[in-house]
Every structure is written in C-alpha cells, then in structure tokens.
C-alpha positions as CSV (number, residue, x, y, z in Angstrom):
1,X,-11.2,-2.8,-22.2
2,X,-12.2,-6.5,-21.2
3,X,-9.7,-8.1,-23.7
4,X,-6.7,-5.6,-22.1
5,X,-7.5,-6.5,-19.1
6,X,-7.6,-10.2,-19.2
7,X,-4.6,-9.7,-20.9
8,X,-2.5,-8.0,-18.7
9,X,-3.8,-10.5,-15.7
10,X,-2.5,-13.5,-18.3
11,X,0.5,-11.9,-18.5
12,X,1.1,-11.1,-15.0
13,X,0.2,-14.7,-14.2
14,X,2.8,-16.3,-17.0
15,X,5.6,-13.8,-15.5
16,X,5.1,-15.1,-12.1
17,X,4.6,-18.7,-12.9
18,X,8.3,-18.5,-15.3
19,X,10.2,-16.5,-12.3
20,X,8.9,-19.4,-9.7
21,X,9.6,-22.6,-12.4
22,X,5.4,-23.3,-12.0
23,X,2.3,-23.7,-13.5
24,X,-0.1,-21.0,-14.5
25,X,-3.0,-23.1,-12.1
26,X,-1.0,-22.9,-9.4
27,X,-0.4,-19.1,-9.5
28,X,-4.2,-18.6,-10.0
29,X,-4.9,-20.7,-7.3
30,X,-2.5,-19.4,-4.9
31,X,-3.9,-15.8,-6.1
32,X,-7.6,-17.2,-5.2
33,X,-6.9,-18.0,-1.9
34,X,-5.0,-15.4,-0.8
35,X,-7.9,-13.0,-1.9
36,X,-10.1,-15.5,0.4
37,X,-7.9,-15.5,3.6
38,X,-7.5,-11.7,3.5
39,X,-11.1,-11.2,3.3
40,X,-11.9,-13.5,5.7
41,X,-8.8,-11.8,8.1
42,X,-10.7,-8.8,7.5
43,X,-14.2,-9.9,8.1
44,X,-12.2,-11.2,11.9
45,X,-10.6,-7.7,12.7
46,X,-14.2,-6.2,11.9
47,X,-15.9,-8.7,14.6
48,X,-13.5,-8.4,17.1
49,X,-13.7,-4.4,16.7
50,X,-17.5,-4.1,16.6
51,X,-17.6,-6.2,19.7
52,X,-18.9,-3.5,22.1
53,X,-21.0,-1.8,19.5
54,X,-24.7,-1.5,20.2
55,X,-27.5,-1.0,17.8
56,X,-29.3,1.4,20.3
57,X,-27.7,4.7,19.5
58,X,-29.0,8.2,18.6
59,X,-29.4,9.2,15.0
60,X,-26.4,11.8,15.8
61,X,-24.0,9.2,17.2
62,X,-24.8,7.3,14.5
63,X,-23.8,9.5,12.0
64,X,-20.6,10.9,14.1
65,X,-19.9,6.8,13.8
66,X,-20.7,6.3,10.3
67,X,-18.5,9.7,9.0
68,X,-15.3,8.6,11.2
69,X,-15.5,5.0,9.8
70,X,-16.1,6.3,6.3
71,X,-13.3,8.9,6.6
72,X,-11.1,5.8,7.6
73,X,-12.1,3.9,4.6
74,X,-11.1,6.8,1.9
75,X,-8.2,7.4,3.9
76,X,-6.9,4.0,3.4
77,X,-8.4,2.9,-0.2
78,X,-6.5,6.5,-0.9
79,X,-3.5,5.8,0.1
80,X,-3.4,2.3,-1.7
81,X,-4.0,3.6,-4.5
82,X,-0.9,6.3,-4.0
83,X,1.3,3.1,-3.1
84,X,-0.2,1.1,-6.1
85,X,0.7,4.2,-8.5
86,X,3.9,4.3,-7.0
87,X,4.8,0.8,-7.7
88,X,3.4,0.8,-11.2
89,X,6.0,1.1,-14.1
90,X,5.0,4.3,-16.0
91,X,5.3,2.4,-19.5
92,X,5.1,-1.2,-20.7
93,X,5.6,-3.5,-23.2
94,X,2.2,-4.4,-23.1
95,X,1.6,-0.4,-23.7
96,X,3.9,0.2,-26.8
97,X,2.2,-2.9,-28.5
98,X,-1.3,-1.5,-27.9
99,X,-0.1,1.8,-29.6
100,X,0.5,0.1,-32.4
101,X,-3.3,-1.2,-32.5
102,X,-6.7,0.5,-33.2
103,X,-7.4,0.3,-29.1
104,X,-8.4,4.3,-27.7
105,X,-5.9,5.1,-25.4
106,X,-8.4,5.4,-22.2
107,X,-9.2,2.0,-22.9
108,X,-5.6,0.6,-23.4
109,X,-5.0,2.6,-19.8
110,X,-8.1,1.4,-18.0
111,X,-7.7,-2.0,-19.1
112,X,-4.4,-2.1,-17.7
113,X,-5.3,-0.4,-14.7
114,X,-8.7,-2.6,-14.4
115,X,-6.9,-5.7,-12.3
116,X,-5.0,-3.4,-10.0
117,X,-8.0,-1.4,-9.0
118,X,-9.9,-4.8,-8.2
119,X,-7.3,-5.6,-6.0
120,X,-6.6,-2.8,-4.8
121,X,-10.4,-2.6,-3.9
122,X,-10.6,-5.9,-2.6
123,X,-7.3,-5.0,-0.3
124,X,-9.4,-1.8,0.7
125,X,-12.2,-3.5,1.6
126,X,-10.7,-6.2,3.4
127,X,-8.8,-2.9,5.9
128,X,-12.1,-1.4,6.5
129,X,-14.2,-4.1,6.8
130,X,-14.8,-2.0,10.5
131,X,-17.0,0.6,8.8
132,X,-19.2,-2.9,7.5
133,X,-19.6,-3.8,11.0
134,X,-20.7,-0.2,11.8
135,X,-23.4,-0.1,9.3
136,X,-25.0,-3.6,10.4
137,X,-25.3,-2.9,14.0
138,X,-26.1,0.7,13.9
139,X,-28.9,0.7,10.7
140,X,-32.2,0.1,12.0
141,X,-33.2,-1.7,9.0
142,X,-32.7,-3.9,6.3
143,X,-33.3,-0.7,3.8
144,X,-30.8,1.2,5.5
145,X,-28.2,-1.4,5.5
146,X,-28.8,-2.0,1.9
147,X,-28.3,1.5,1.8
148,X,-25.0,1.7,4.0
149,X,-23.5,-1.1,2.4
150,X,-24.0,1.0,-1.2
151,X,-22.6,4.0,0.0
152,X,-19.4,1.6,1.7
153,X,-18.5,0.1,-1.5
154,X,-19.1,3.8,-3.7
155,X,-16.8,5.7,-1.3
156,X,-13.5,2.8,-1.9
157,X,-14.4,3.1,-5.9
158,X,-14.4,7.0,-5.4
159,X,-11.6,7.2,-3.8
160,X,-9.3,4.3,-5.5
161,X,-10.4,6.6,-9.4
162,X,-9.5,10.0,-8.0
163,X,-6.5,9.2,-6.2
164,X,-5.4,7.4,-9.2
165,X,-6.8,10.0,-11.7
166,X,-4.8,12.8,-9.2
167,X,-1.5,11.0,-9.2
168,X,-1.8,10.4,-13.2
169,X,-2.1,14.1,-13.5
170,X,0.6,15.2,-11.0
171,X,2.5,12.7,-13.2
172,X,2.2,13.8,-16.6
173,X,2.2,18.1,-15.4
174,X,5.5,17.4,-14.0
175,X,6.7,15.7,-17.2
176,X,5.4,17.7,-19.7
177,X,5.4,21.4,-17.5
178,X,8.2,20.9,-15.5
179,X,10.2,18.6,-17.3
180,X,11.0,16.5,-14.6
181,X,12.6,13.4,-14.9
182,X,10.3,10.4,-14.7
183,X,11.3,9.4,-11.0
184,X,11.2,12.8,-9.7
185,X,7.5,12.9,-11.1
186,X,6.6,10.1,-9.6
187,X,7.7,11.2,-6.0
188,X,6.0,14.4,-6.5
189,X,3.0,13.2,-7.9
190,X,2.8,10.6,-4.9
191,X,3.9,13.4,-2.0
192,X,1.2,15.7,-3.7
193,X,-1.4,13.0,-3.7
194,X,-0.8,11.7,-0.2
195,X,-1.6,15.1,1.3
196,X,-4.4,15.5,-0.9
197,X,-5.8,12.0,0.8
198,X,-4.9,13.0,4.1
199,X,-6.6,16.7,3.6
200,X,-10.0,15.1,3.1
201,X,-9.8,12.6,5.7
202,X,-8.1,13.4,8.8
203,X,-10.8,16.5,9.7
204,X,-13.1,13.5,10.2
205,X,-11.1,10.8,11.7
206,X,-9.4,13.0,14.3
207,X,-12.9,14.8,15.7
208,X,-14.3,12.8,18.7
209,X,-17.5,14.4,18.1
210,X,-19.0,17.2,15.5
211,X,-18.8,20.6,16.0
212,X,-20.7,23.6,15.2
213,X,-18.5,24.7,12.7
214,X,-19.2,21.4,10.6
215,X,-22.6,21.3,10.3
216,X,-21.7,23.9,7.3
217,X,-19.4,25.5,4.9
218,X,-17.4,24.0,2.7
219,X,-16.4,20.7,5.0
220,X,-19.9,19.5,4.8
221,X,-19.3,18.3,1.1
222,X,-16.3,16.5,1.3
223,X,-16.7,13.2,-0.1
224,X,-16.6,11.1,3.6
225,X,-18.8,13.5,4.8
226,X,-21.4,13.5,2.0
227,X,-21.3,9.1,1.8
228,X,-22.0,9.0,5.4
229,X,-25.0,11.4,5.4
230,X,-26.4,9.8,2.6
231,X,-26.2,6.0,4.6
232,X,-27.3,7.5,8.0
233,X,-29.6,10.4,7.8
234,X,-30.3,10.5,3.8
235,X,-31.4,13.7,2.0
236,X,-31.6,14.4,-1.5
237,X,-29.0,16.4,-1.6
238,X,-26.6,14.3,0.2
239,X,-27.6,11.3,-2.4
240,X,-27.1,14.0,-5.2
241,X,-23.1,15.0,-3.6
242,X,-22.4,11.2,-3.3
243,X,-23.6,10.6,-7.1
244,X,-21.6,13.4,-8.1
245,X,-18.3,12.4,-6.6
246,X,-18.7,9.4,-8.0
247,X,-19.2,11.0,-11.8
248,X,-16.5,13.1,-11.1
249,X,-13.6,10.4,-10.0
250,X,-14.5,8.7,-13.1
251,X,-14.6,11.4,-15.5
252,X,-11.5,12.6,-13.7
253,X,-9.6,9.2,-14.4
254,X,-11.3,8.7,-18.1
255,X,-9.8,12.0,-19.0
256,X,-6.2,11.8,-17.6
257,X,-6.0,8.0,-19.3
258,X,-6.7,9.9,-22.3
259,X,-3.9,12.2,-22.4
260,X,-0.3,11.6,-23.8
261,X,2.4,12.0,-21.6
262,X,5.7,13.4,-23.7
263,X,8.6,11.4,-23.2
264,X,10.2,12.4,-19.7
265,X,14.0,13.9,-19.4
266,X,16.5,10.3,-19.4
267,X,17.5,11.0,-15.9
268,X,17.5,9.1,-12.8
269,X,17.3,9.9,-9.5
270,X,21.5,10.5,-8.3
271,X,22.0,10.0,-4.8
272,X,25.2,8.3,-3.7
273,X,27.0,9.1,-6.8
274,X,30.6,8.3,-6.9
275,X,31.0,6.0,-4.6
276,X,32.9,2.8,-4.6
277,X,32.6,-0.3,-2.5
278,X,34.8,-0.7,-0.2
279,X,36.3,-3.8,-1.6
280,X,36.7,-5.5,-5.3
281,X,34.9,-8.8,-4.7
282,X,31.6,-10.5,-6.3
283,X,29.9,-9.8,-2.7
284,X,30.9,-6.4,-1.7
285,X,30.1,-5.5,-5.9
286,X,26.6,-7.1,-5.4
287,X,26.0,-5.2,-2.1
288,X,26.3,-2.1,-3.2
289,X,25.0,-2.4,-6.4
290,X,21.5,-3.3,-4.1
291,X,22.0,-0.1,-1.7
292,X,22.5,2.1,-4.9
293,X,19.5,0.6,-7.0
294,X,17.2,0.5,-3.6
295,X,18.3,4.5,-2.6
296,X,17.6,5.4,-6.6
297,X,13.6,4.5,-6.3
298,X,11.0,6.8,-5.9
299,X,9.4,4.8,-3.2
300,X,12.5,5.4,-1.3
301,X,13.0,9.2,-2.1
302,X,9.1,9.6,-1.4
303,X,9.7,7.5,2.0
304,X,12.3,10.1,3.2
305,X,10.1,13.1,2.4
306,X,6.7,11.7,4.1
307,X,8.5,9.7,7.5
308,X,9.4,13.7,8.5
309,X,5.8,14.9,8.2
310,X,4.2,11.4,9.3
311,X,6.0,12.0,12.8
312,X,4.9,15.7,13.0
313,X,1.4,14.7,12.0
314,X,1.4,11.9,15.1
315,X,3.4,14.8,17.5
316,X,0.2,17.2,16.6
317,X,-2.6,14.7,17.2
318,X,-1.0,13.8,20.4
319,X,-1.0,17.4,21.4
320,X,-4.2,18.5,20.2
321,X,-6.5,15.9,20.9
322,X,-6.8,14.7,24.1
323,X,-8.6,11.5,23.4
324,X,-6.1,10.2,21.0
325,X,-3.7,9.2,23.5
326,X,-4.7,5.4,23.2
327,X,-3.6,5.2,19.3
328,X,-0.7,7.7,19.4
329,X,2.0,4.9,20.4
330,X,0.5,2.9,17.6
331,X,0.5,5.0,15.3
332,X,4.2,6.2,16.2
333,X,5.5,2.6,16.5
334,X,4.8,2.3,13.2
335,X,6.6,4.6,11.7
336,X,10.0,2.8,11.9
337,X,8.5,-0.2,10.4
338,X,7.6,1.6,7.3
339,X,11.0,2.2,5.4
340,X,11.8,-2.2,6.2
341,X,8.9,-2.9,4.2
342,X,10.8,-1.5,1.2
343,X,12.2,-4.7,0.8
344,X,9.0,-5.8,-0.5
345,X,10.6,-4.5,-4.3
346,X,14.5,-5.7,-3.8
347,X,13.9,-9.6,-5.2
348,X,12.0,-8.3,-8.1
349,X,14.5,-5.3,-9.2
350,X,17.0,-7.1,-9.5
351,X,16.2,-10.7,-11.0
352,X,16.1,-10.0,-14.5
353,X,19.8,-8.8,-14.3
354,X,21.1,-11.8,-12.1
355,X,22.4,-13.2,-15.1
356,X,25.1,-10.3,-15.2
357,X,26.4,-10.8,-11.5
358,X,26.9,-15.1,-12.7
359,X,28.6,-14.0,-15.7
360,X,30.9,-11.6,-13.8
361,X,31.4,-13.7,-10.5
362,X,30.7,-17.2,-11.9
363,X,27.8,-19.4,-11.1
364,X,28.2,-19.5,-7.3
365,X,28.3,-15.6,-6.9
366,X,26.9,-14.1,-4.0
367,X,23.1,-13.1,-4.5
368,X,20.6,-13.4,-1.3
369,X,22.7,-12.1,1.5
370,X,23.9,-9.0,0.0
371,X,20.4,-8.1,-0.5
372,X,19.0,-8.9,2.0
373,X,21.6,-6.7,4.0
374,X,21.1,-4.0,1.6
375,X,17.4,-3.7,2.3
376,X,18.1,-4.1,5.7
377,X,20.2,-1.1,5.7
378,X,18.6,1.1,3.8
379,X,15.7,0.5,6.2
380,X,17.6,1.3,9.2
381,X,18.7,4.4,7.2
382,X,15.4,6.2,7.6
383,X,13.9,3.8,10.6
384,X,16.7,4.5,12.9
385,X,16.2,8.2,12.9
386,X,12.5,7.7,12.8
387,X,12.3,5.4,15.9
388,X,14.7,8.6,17.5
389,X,12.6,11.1,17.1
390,X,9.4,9.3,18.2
391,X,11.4,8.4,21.3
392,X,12.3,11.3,21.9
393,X,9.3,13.5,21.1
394,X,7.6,11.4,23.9
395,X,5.5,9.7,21.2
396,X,6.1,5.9,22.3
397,X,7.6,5.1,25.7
398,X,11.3,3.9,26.0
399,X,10.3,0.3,27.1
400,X,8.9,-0.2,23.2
401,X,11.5,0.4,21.5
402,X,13.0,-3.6,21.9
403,X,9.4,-4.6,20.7
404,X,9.8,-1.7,17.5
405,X,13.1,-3.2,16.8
406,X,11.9,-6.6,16.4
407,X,8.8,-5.4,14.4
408,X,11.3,-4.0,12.2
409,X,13.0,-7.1,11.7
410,X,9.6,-9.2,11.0
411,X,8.9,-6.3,8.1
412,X,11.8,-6.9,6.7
413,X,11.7,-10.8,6.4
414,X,8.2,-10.6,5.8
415,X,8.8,-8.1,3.1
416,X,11.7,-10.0,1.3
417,X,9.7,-13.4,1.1
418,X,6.5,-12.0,0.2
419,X,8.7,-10.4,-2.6
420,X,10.5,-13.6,-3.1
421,X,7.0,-15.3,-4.1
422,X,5.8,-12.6,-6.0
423,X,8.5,-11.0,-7.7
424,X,8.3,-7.1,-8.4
425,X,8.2,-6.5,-12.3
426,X,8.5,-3.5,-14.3
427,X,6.6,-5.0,-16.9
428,X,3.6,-6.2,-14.8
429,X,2.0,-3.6,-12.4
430,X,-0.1,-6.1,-11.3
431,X,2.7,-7.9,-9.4
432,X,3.1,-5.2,-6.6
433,X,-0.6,-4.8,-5.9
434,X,-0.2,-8.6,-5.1
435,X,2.9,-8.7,-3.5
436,X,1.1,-6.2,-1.0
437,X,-1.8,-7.9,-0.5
438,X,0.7,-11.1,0.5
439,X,2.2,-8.6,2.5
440,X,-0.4,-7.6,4.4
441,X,-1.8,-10.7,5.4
442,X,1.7,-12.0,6.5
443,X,2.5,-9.3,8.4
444,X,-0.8,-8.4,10.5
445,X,-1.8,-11.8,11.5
446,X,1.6,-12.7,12.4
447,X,1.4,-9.8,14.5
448,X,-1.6,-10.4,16.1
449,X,-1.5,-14.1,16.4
450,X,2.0,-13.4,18.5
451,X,-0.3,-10.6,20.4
452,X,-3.1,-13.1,21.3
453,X,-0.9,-15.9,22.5
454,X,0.6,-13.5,24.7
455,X,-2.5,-11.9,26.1
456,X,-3.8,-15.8,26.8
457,X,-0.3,-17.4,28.0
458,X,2.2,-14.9,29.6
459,X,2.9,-11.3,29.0
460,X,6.5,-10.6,26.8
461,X,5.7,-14.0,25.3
462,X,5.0,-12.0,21.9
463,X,8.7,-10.5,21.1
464,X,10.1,-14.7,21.2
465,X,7.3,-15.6,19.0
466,X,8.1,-12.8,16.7
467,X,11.7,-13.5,16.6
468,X,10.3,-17.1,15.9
469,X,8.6,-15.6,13.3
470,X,11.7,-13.4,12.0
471,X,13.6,-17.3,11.5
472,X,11.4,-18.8,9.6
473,X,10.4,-16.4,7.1
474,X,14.4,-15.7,6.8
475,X,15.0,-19.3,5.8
476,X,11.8,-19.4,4.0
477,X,13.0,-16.7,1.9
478,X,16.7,-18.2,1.3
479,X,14.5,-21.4,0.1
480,X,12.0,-19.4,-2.6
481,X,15.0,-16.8,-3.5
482,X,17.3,-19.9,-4.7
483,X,14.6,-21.7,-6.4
484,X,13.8,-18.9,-8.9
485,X,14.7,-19.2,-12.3
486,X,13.4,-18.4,-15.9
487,X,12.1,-21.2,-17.8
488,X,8.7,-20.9,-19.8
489,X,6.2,-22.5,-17.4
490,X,4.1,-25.2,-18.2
491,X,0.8,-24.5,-19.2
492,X,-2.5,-26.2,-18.6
C-alpha cells in the first residue's frame, strides 16, 4: 500500500511539473510550503478565536464547548472528504495497470486514496484548528490535553474513512443496483453523503446549550458526541464508543475498497443538449464548448441540488435559534460564492484537449477568455438566484449584496488561478485535493487581510482592496494559463 502510494504522489508530481514546463523539486517544494502556510493560517484563526476563552470554566461548559467544537470539526473533515470524492476520477490509468498485477484490490484503492486523505486531513485540521485552542485552555492538565488532543485528531480520521467509505458505497449501489450512469452516481452518492454529514453534526453545532433530552437516547452516541465525552469528562464507555467508531470507519472503508464496481451505463449527464452557439467562430465555438463541459459535471449538477436546501437550512437556523443571528449573514453571504468556485476545475478539463481547438482555429485560437467567461457564467447561473433568495428571505441585508458581488468575483479569480497552478486531472485525484488546499489559503486570507486593513484604516476600505485583489489574480491567471504546455519535465 506504501509503494501505491508513493506512486500515485510521483505521478501526481510529474503531471503537474509537465503541465507547468518545471521541475519535479519545485512542485514538491511549492507542495511543502503551501502545507506550512496553511497550517500556520490555521494555527492564526485559532488564536484570534480562542482570544476571550478562559481556562476557569465548569466541567459542564466545558464539555457543551468541547461537543460544539468537535461537532464543527467532523462537520467539515466530512464534507472535504464529500468534495474530495467528488473531484476524484472514478478509474485510472494508474488503476487498470494495478489490475493487471498481484496487488489486493483494498490495497490498490487505499494506496491511491492514502495522499488524498493526508491532505485532506491536514486541510481539516488546519479549518478546525479552533477545537485545538479549546482543548488547551479549557483541560486542566497536561493528561487531559494529551487526552483532548487524541480524541481531536481520531474524530478528523473518523470522519475523513466513513465519509469516504459512505460515498464509495452510494457510488458503487447506484452503479451496480440502479444502473445509473457514472455521473449521476456520483451526484447521488455526494447529495446522500452530505446530508449524512450534516445529520450527525448540526444537532450539536446549532444547540447553545444541552438539553434534557440529550443527556440520553440514541443522540448520546453519535460520534461528536462520544469524542468530546471521552476528552472532557472520560468514562469507559465513552472511550469504548470513540474506539469503536474508529474500527468501524475503517472496516467500513477496507470493505467498500474491496468490492468491484461493474462497469457503469456510457452515459453522460445531458443538460443543454442541442444547442448551438450563437455564432461560427474559434471564440464563440470555445465558449460554449466550456459552458457545456462545466454544466455536464457532477460538481455542478450536485451544486444545483444542495444551494436550494443550503438556503433553507440558513432560513431555519435563523428562525429557530435565536442566538444564531450573529453567523446567519455569514453563512448566507456565502452561499453565492459557492457555485464561482467551480472554476477551480475549468483549466484542468480542458487542457489535455487544447490541442484540438489549435488544430481547428490555428495557433492563435482563443483559449483563456472564453473560459474564463464560461465559469463566470455558469457561476452566476446558480449564484444569482442564490444571492435573490437570501435577499429576499431577509437572510443578509440589502447593503451586502455590493460586498457579495465582489466576493463572487475574488472566488472566481482565485478559483481560475489556483486551477491554473495546479491543473485538475482525471488521471491524478490528487490534484484537486491540492488545488483546494491552494484555494483555501488564497481565498480566506485575502479575505481577511482586506477585513483587517479595513477595521485598522477606514471602514469600506475592504471592497477596493478586494477589487485590487480581483486584478491581480486576473492577470496572474492570464500569465500561468499561457505558460502551460506539455513537455516531459526535467528531473532531478
């Protein structure tokens, strides 16, 4: 399982360094210290959000802290893992040649899977890093801490196997039950999975303090519920529930990366079929070949089902707990923002076939624009209505909407250069863990750096800086974008 994964990270590696005309080292490298600076982002957030937290606290509070923070954790290593699934090709090259060798399927699968789940975990960790803080100012000792800490780091794993495991499952049932074609699978399996992660989180992260009704029953052994009892008030069997989750996520996933999937139905998803565009040129033909191939994905199709019920979910907190009202705009200014960061995929899906549009259209034929303005509008397809109906519903006041709008547009650049550096590839699933990780870093400090310089120099200052920001990552991206090319990099 080693030797597959260190194989697929080579590979990855090789792919990246021949798309960007560089050397394997420098790839590494860059890998390296993005991994650094997103830890250490995290490890900031976490200070400045345990600021006002003080060690002398009831054993109850404690725990009510601990379970919320925990619940946040599985939430989001969760729903990485959903995205991660999502972005992953559901067969490689790498795949058909290990068929062909004496390597147990589990292994072959974990192997592959191995790199993505340490990013993945590292990109969890680095989100959360809040519960950390929790547990070293709350834990009265070094033990307990020790203790915490353990229970921190077996909650991501838990959660990062089973969602996995789940959406491997969902997967393959659809397939070989339904017979549904491979991208309809995938949006199923990742809409099932989604509400699966949001069922065993969202009890805890939306009660502002325990009630009587969940000191028992069924609730009490969910898996945020049992890894905070066993790091703030342990009992044996709260230590025996966290043990067995973990057993179970990784049985789960060592018995679904053992089964054979049957070969899906050919079929793609059809939306916009039969259309045309609206002129016979190289840049209207490019144009909408990028709206059709972006609408066709099942991170799209699963986009449009889950913006619907992520609004309602935000309209219900706002309406049934009271004390939510300081995250609610958040939360629903964030919405929009979603479907922009799409864009994240349109360099990668599209470079291995460039070759077609030169051949076509000559060497000067349109390429960056028209997809750039495809993502762009397939993000204001579902955005648009989404930053409606938050307006609206009352969710975010009118005077945020120019301030939504321009987060929008620093998604989308953000998206399509971090894309631009590390092309999507259908070979290497590897390459959107990473592309997300770049993402995030981008994105959130860009936002908050803006924030801070406005809270210290002038109020409104932050929408010029982001439209700052919006310019540079534009021509950025025109700069990385024209540069790629495939040439066998250099290795040393």
């Amino acid at each position: 399982m080693r030797a597959v994964a260190r194989i697929a990270l080579t590979l990855w590696i090789r792919d990246v360094a021949r798309v960007l005309g560089t050397r394997t080292r420098i790839v590494a490298l860059g890998a390296i210290v993005s991994f650094v600076l997103l830890l250490l982002f995290g490890v900031g957030l976490a200070l400045v959000a345990g600021a006002q937290l003080r060690a002398e606290i009831s054993s109850e509070l404690r725990l009510s802290l601990v379970r919320t923070s925990f619940a946040a954790a599985g939430m989001t290593a969760g729903l990485i893992a959903v995205v991660l699934c999502l972005s992953a090709p559901p067969r490689t090259a790498l795949q058909n040649l290990l068929d062909l060798l004496p390597v147990s399927r589990a292994r072959a699968r974990l192997g592959q899977l191995a790199p993505v789940m340490g990013a993945g975990f590292v990109y969890s960790a680095a989100l959360t890093s809040t519960a950390v803080v929790v547990i070293l100012k709350t834990a009265p000792g070094r033990g307990d801490v020790l203790r915490g800490l353990t229970c921190y780091v077996l909650l991501l794993v838990c959660f990062l196997w089973a969602a996995i495991a789940a959406f491997t499952a969902l997967h393959a049932a659809a397939i070989a039950l339904l017979r549904v074609p491979g991208p309809y699978a995938s949006a199923f399996a990742g809409v099932l999975s989604l509400a699966g992660v949001l069922a065993l989180t969202t009890r805890d992260i939306l009660a502002v303090r325990p009630t009587a009704s969940d000191a028992a029953g069924l609730w009490e052994i969910l898996p945020p519920r049992v890894f905070a009892r066993a790091a703030a008030v342990p009992q044996v069997w709260s230590c025996a529930a966290s043990a067995f989750w973990v057993v179970a996520a990784l049985a789960l996933l060592w018995l679904v990366s053992r089964h054979h999937v049957p070969g899906a139905p050919r079929a793609a998803i059809r939306l916009l079929t039969g259309t045309r565009p609206p002129r016979r040129t190289a840049w209207w033909g490019q144009f909408w070949a990028e709206i059709l191939i972006g609408a066709r994905t099942p991170a799209f199709v699963v986009t449009v089902l889950l913006l619907p019920a992520g609004i309602a979910a935000v309209w219900v907190l706002a309406h049934a707990v009271p004390g939510a009202a300081l995250i609610v705009p958040t939360l629903a200014g964030s919405l929009p923002v979603l479907p922009f960061l799409l864009a994240l995929h349109a360099v990668g899906r599209t470079i291995r076939s460039r070759w077609v549009t030169r051949l076509a259209a000559g060497e000067h034929a349109p390429l960056l624009w028209p997809q750039a303005l495809a993502a762009a509008i397939l993000g204001a397809a579902l955005g648009a209505p989404a930053l409606v109906a938050v307006t609206i519903g009352g969710l975010v006041p009118s005077a945020q909407v120019p301030d939504i709008a321009v987060r929008c547009l620093l998604g989308l650049t953000a998206a399509l250069l971090c894309g631009a550096i590390v092309p999507y590839s259908e070979e290497q699933p590897l390459s959107a863990t990473a592309a997300g990780l770049l993402l995030a870093l981008v994105y959130m400090s860009t936002t908050l750096v803006a924030g801070w310089i406005a809270a210290v120099t002038a109020p409104g200052t932050d929408r010029a800086l982001l439209l700052a920001a919006v310019t540079v990552f534009s021509g950025l991206y025109v700069l990385v974008a024209s540069r790629q090319r495939f040439v066998e990099p250099v290795r040393v």
